[in-house]
N, C-alpha and C positions, 0 to 999 in steps of 0.2 A: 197666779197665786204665788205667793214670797216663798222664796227654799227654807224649810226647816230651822230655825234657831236654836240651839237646845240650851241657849242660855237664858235666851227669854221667859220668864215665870208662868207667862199665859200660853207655852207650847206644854207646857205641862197639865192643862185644864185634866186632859179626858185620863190621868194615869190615877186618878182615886178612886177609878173602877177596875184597872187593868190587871191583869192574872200576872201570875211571880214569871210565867216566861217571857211577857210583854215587858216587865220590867226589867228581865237578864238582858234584855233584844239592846235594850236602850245604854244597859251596861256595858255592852259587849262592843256596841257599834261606835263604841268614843274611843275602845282600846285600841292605840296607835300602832302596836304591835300588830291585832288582829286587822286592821286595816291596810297595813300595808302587805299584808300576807295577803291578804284576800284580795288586792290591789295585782300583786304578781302571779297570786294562782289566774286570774281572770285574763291576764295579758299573756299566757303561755296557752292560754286556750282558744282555738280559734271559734267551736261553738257556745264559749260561754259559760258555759254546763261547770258548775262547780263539784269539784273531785269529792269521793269518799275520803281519800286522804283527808283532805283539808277540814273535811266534816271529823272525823276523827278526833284530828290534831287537836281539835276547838272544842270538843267533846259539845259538836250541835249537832242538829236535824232541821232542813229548811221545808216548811210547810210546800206542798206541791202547787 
């Protein structure tokens, strides 16, 4: 299966059903900022597990 394009207009199909946090998720994950944060919180941790901090910081909640 091809990795994710979010330039592509037909990755966009299933978002005229998607709920406002489905849409933040998509806002959120191009912020290069938030990316590179989440980039370096992940490599300071050796299980992965992403910090309350970092949830905080980014005022999110990752579904379990």
């Amino acid at each position: 299966m091809p990795e994710f394009d979010w330039r592509l207009p037909e990755s966009y199909n299933g978002l005229q059903e998607a709920e406002t946090t489905d849409i933040a998720w998509e806002c959120l994950r191009r912020n290069a900022d938030y990316r590179r944060d989440f980039e370096a919180m992940i490599a300071s941790r050796p299980d992965g597990e992403v910090t309350a901090e970092f949830r905080r910081s980014w005022g999110i909640c990752f579904r379990p």
